[in-house]
C-alpha positions in Angstrom: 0.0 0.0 0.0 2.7 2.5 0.9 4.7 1.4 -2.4 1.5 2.6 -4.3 1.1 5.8 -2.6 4.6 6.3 -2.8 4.4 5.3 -6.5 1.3 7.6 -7.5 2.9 10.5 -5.0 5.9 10.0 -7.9 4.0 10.1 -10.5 1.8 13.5 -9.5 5.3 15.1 -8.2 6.8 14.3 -12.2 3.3 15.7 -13.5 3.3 19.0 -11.7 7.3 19.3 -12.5 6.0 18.7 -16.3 3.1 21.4 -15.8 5.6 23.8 -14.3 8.0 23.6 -17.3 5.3 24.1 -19.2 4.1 27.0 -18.0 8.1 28.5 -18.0 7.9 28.0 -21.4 5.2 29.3 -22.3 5.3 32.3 -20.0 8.9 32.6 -21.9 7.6 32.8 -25.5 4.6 35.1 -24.4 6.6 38.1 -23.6 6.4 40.6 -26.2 10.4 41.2 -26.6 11.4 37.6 -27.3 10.9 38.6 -31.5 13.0 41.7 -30.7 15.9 39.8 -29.3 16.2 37.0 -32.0 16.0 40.2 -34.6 18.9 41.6 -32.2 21.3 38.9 -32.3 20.9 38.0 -35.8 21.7 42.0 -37.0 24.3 42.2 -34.5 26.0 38.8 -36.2 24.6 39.8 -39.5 26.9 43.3 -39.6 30.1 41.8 -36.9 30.8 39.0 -40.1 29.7 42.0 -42.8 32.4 44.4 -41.0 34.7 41.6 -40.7 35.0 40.9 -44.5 35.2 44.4 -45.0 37.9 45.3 -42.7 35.7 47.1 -41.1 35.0 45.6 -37.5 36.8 47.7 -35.2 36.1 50.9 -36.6 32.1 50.0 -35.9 32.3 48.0 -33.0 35.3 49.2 -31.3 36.2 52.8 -32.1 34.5 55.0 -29.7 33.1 57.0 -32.7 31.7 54.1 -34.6 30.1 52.7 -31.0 28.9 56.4 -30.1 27.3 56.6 -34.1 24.5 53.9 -33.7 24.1 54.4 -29.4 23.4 57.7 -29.7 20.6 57.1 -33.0 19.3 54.5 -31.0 19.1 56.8 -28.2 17.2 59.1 -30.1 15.0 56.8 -31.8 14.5 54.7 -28.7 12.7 58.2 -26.5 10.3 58.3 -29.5 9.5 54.6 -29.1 9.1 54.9 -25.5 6.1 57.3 -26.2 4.8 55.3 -29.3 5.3 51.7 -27.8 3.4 53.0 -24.6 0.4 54.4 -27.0 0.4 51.4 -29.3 -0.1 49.0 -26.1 -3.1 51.2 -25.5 -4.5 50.8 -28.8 -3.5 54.4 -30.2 -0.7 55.5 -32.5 1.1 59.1 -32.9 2.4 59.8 -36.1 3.1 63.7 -35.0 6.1 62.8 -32.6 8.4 64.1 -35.2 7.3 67.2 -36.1 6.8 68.0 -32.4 10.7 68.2 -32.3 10.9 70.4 -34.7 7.8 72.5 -33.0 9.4 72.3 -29.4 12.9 73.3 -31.1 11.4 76.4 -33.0 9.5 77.4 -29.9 12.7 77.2 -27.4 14.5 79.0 -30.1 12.8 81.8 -30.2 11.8 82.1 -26.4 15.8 82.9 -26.5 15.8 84.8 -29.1 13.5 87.4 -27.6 15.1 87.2 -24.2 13.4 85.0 -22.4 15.9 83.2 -19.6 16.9 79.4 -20.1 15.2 77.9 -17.8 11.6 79.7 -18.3 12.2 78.9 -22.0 12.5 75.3 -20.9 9.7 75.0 -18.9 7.5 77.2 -21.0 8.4 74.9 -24.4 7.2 71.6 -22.1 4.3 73.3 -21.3 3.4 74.2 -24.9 4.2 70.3 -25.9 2.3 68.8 -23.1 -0.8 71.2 -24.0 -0.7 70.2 -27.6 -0.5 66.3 -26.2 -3.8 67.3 -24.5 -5.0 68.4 -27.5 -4.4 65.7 -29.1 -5.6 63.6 -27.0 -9.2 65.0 -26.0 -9.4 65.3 -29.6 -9.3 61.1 -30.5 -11.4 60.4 -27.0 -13.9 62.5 -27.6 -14.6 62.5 -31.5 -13.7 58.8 -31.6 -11.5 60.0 -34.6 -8.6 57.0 -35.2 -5.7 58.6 -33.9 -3.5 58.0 -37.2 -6.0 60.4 -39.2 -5.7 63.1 -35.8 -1.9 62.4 -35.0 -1.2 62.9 -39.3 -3.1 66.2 -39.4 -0.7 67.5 -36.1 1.6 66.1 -38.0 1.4 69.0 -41.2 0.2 71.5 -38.6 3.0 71.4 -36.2 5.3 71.2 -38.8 3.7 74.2 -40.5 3.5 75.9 -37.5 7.1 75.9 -36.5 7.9 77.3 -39.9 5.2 79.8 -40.1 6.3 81.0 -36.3 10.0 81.7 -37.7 9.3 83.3 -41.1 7.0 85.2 -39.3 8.9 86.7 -36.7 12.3 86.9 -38.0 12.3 85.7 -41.6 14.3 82.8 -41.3 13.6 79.0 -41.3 16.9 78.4 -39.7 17.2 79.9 -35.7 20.7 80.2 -34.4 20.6 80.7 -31.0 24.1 80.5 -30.1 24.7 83.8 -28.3 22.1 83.0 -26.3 23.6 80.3 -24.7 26.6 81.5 -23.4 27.3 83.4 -20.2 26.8 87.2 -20.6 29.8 89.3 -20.2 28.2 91.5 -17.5 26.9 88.7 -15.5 23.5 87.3 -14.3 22.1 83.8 -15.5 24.6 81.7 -16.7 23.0 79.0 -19.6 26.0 77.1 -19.5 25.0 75.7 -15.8 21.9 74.9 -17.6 23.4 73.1 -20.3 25.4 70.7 -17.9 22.1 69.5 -17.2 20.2 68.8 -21.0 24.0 68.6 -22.3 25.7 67.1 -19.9 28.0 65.1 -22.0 29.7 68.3 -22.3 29.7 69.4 -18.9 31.3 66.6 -17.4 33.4 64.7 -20.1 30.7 62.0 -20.7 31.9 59.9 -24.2 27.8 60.4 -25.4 25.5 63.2 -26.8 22.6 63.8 -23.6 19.8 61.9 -24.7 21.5 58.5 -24.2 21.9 58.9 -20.5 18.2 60.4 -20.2 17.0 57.5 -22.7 18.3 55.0 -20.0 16.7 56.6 -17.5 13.6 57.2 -18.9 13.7 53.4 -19.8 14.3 52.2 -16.2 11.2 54.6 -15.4 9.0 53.6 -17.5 9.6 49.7 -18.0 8.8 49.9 -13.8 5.4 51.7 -14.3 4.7 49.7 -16.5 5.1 46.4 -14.7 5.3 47.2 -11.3 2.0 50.3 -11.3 -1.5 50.1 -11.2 -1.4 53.0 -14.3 0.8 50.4 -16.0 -2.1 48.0 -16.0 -4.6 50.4 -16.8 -2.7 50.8 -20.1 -2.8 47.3 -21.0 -6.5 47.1 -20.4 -7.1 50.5 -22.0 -6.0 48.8 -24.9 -6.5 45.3 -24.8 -10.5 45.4 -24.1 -11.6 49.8 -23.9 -15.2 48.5 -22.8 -14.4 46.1 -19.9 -11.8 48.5 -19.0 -14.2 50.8 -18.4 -16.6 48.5 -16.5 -14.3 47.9 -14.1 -13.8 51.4 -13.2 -10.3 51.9 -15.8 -10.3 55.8 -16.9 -9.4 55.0 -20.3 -10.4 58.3 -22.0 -7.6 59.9 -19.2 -5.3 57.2 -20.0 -5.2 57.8 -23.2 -4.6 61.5 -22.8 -2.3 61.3 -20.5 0.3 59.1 -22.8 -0.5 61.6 -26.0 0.7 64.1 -23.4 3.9 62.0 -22.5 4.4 61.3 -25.9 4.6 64.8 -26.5 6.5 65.8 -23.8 9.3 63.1 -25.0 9.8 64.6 -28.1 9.6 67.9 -26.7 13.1 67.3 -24.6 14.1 66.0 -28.1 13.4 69.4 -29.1 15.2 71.2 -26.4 18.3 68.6 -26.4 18.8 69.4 -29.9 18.9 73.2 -29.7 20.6 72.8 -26.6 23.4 70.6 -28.0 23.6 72.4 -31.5 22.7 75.9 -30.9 20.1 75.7 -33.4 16.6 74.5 -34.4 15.9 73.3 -37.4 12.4 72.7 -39.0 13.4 69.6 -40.6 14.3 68.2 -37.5 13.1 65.0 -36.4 12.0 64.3 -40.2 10.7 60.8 -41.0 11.3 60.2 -36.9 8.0 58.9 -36.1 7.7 56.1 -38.4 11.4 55.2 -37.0 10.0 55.3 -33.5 6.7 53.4 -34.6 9.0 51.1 -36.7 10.9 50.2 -33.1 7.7 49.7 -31.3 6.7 47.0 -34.0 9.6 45.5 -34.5 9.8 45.4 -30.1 6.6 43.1 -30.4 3.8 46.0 -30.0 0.2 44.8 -31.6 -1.1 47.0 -33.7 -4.4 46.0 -32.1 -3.4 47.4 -28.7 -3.0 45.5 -24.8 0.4 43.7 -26.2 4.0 44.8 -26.2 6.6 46.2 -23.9 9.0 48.9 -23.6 12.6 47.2 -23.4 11.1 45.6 -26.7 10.9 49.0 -28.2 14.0 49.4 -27.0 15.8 46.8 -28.6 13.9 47.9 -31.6 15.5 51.0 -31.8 18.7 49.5 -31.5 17.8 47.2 -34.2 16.9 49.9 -36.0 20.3 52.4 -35.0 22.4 49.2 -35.7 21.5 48.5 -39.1 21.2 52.0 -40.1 24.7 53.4 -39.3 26.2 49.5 -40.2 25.2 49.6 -43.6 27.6 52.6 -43.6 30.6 50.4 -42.4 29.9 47.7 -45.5 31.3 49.2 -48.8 29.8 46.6 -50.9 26.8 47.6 -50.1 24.5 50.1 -51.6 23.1 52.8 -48.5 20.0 52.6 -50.2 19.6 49.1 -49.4 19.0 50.3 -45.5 15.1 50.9 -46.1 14.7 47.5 -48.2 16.2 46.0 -45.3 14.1 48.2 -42.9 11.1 46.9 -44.4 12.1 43.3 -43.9 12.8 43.6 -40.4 9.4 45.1 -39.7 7.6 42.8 -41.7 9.8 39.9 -39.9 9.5 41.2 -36.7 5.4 41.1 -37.5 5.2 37.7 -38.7 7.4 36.3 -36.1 5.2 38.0 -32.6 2.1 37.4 -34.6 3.5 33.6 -35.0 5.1 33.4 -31.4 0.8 35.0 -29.6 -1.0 32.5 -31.7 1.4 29.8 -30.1 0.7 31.0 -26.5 -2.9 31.4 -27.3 -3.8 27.8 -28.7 -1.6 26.8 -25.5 
């Protein structure tokens, strides 16, 4: 009798160590980033053999210049993808991201121009940014409009607008703002003590440009509110299922308006980093960004259906993307041109391969 018990104890002990690897598994293949980080090894091994046969290795991988080219792009791309990753899980998209830098530069600019300090110039440019993210926002919740048709008209007007504002005012598409940001002969506010805080690469000797250290930081932020926040939940439900959501007391409309604002916001201290960095705003800046940033969000393991993805699989996204952008320029024999064709195959890829990896966790 014991040897039985003993036996079937065995057996239900071997079970429940099969269910439990089971459920490893699956809970392994169901996070959003697993695509991300297959597409990350293979470009990483696809350009270190490219580089190789083109003598070319070091200078990408190990020069500090070749490292900082495609860290710092993926920097930049990766702050967008924060904000678009974050709006795709909740079932929106923001196609305006892009043009906002160019808006937020413009605006700093000329706060600077006409003598307004540094820091009030800062602050004054978020605000304006983080009102047009309410915009925005109220706008799609309330008309029910898809937010690609809302985000693509911002996407002319702010544009527009940043140009209009210049030629307007001083005749010029192009704002140097140079003078403004060093310290006055006579004394009073210094911008450079400004500057060692939204470029402190500068200030203190750092190898890269700003956004990469606040692009870390802004990825340890979010990645925890995400999984460790009851807002982070309401995101997911916000856009995995609006109308349960809502029945269980989720403020989706808010939710939603709050993350067009933080989406703004992000490319907002684009904006200001840029200016800050150059000493000059540019109304071509942040060009063609947004579908880079929307790009790294897919390829990260985003649904385009909303309540799925992650941010650190935006973020290998963006490096994904920064990698094979700036390697292509490290292989000779092949053609630059060949970095959209390429672009498009990741994306595509990176599409079939989540799409492939939910319907596996779904059927069980």
């Amino acid at each position: 009798m014991a040897m039985v018990r003993h036996r079937e104890e065995g057996a239900m002990s071997g079970t429940d160590e099969r269910i439990r690897q089971v459920g490893l598994v699956q809970s392994f293949v169901a996070r959003p980033e697993l695509g991300s980080v297959f597409g990350l090894a293979i470009i990483v091994i696809t350009f270190m053999i490219m580089t190789s046969i083109s003598g070319t290795f070091s200078a990408m991988w190990t020069n500090p210049i070749g490292i900082q080219a495609w860290v710092e792009l993926a920097a930049f791309v990766g702050i967008l993808a924060i904000g678009a990753s974050l709006l795709m899980i909740a079932g929106e998209f923001d196609l305006s991201i892009g043009a906002n830098i160019a808006l937020a530069g413009h605006s700093f600019a000329l706060l600077l121009i006409f003598g307004v300090p540094v820091v009030p110039a800062i602050l004054l440019t978020f605000v304006e940014l983080a009102f047009l993210g309410f915009i925005i926002g109220v706008i799609v919740v309330r008309t029910g409009l898809p937010s690609f048709i809302v985000t693509l008209g911002f996407w002319f007007a702010s544009r527009g607008f940043a140009v209009f504002l210049s030629q307007t005012l001083l005749n010029q598409s192009r704002l140097s703002v140079k003078p403004q940001l060093k310290a006055p002969a006579g004394g009073g506010e210094d911008p450079t003590i400004i500057d060692n805080l939204f470029a402190f690469d500068k200030g203190f000797g750092l190898p890269f440009d700003a956004e990469v250290y606040y692009f870390a930081i802004l990825v340890i932020m979010v990645a925890l509110l995400l999984q460790k926040s009851r807002f982070g939940n309401w995101i997911y439900a916000a856009g995995g299922d609006p109308t349960a959501a809502r029945a269980v007391g989720v403020p989706v409309n808010r939710v939603k308006i709050s993350l067009f604002m933080l989406s703004a916001c992000l490319a907002c201290l684009l904006g200001v980093l840029t200016v800050m960095t150059s000493g000059a705003s540019d109304p071509k800046a942040g060009d063609f960004r947004e579908l880079h940033a929307i790009a790294a969000a897919v390829i990260g393991g985003c649904a385009l259906t909303g309540g799925y993805g992650s941010v650190i699989g935006a973020v290998l996204g963006a490096f994904i993307f920064a990698i094979a952008s700036r390697g292509i320029n490290f292989v000779p024999f092949i053609d630059n041109n060949m970095f959209r064709v390429m672009l498009g195959l990741l994306i595509l890829g990176a599409a079939f391969l989540n799409q492939f990896l939910r319907n596996r966790v779904l059927k069980g």
